[in-house]
N, C-alpha and C positions, 0 to 999 in steps of 0.2 A: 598446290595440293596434288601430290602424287594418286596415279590410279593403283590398283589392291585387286585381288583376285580374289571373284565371288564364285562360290560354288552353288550351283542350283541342286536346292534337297527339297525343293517341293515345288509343283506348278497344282491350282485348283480353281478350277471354274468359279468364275465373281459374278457373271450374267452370260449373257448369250455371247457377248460381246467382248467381254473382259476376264484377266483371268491374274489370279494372283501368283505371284513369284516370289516363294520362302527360300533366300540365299543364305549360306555361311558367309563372313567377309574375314578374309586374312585381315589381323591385328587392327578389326574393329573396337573404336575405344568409344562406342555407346555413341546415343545421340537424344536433345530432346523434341517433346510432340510437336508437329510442324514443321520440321526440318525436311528438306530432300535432298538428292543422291543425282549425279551425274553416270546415266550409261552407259559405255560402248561394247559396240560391235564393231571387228574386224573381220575382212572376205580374206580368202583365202589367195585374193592378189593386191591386199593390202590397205584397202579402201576401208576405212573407218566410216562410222557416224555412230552420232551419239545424245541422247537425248534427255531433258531431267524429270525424273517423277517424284513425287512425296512418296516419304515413307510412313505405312499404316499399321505399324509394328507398333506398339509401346519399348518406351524407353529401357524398360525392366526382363523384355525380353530377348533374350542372347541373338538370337537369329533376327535376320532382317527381311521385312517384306515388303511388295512394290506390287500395287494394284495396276495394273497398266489397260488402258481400255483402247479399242480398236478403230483407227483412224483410215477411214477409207481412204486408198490411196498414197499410205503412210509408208516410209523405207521401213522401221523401225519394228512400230506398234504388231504387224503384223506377222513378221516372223517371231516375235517376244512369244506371241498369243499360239501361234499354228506349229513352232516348229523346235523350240526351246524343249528340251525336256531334263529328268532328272538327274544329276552329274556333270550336265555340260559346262564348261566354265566361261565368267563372263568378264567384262573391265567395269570397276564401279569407284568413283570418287567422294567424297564425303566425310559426314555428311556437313550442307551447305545452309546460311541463314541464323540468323537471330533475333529479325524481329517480326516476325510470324510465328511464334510460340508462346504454348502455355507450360505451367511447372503448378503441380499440386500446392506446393507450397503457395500461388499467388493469389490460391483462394478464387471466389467468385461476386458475384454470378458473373455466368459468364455465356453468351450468344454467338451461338456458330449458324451460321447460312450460308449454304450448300449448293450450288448449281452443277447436276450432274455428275463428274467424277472430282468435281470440286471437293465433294467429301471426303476424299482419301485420307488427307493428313488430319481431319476432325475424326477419322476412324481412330486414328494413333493417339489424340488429346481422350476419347472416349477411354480407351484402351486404358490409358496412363492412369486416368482420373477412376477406372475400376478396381484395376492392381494395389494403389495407392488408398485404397480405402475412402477416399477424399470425401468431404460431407458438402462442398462447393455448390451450387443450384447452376445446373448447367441444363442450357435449350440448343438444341439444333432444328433448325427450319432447312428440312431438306427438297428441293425442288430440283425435277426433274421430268422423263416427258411420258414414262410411262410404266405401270408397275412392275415389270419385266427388268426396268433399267437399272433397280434397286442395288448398290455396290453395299457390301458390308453388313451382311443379313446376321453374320454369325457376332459381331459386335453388337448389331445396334440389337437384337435381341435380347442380347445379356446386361444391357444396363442396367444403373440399379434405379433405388426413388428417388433420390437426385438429380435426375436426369429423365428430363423429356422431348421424344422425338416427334415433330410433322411431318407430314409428307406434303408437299404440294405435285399434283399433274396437273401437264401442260396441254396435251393431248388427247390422251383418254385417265379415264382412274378404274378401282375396283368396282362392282357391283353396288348400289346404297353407298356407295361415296359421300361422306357430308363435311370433307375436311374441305380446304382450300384448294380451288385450281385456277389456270391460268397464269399469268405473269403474275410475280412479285412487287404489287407497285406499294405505294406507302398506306390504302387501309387494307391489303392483308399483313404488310407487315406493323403495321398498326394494332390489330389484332392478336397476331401468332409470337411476338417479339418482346424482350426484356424491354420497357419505356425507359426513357432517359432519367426521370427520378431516380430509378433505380442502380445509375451509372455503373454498366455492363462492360464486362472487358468484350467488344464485338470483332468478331472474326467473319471473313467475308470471302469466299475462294470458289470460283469457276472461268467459266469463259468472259474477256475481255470486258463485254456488251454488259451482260449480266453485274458482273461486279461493279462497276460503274452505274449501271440505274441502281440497284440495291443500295449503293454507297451514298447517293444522292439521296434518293429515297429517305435515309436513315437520317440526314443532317434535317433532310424538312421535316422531320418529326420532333428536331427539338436534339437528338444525337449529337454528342459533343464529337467535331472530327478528328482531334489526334485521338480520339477512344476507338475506334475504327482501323483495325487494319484489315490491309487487303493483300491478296495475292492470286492472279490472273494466271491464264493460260494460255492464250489468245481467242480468235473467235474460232467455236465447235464447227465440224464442219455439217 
């Protein structure tokens, strides 16, 4: 898979922390919800690196975008976020994956659970599943550590009634808070989650830790595990 020259036409704040990056991609030939894209950067004495993030774009839209959140410490993340801006051009490969994806056509229901910026590529499934008109019963349980940390405000707003989103905090929540917080173990996902009767296509994407108790979680409830996919990131720092 050859690298493609991405033009940066939009950088916009996603949190405090994270910020989205709307690239052009020379003889980009599409991609679907789930999928992601290999980075790089090159210095100006030749030293590459290069990293992969989801794409939170829907399929149906020309341009490509890449949520990228700030990794203390990180070579990557933090020039992406502080110093990128509009015109600069970047190396991008893609896009990568096939069995972490959804397609309108596959129908539902369908259960996405979110750790963090694990939500990115369930922004791109939201996205696709809007465009597409789709009537599919789709849940996202998004858990994260603090209402601040919220990625994809301008998505998850626009949902339609097919689609229901939670919040879980782990740290602090809003005011009168009376949703779920704390860790994800098996009765709030008990609670917040498509049940196995109802044999849910479940999608599972954060750090390492998380997607693994969640994934465990999900089978002691009765979850059939090849229904179950997952995709990691490693552990947050």
């Amino acid at each position: 898979m050859s690298w493609a020259r991405a033009v940066v036409r939009a950088t916009c704040p996603e949190s405090a922390g994270a910020v989205r990056l709307v690239l052009e991609v020379d003889g980009w030939s599409g991609h679907v919800a789930g999928q992601h894209v290999d980075l790089r950067l090159t210095a100006e004495d030749g030293y590459t690196a290069w990293r992969s993030y989801s794409i939170a774009s829907a399929p149906q839209q020309p341009l490509v975008s890449l949520v990228v959140q700030g990794v203390d410490g990180g070579e990557v993340s933090p020039y992406l976020i502080s110093d990128v801006q509009e015109g600069d051009v970047l190396e991008l490969r893609g896009p990568i994956g096939g069995h972490f994806v959804w397609r309108a056509a596959l129908g539902g229901p369908v259960q996405l659970i979110a750790g963090g910026s694990g939500v990115v590529p369930f922004l791109s499934m939201l996205e696709h599943h809007r465009l597409a008109g789709s009537d599919a019963e789709v849940r996202l349980l998004y858990a994260l550590r603090n209402p601040q940390d919220v990625l994809g405000t301008g998505v998850l707003g626009q949902v339609g009634p097919r689609v229901q989103v939670t919040y879980a905090y782990s740290r602090s929540a809003p005011p009168g808070w009376q949703g779920p917080t704390g860790r994800l173990d098996a009765g709030v996902l008990a609670e917040h989650v498509c049940g196995p009767a109802a044999a849910p296509q479940t999608f599972v994407c954060g750090p390492t830790g998380f997607v693994e108790a969640v994934a465990g979680a999900l089978v002691q409830l009765g979850h059939v595990p090849t229904s179950i996919k997952t995709e990691r990131y490693g552990d947050a720092a």
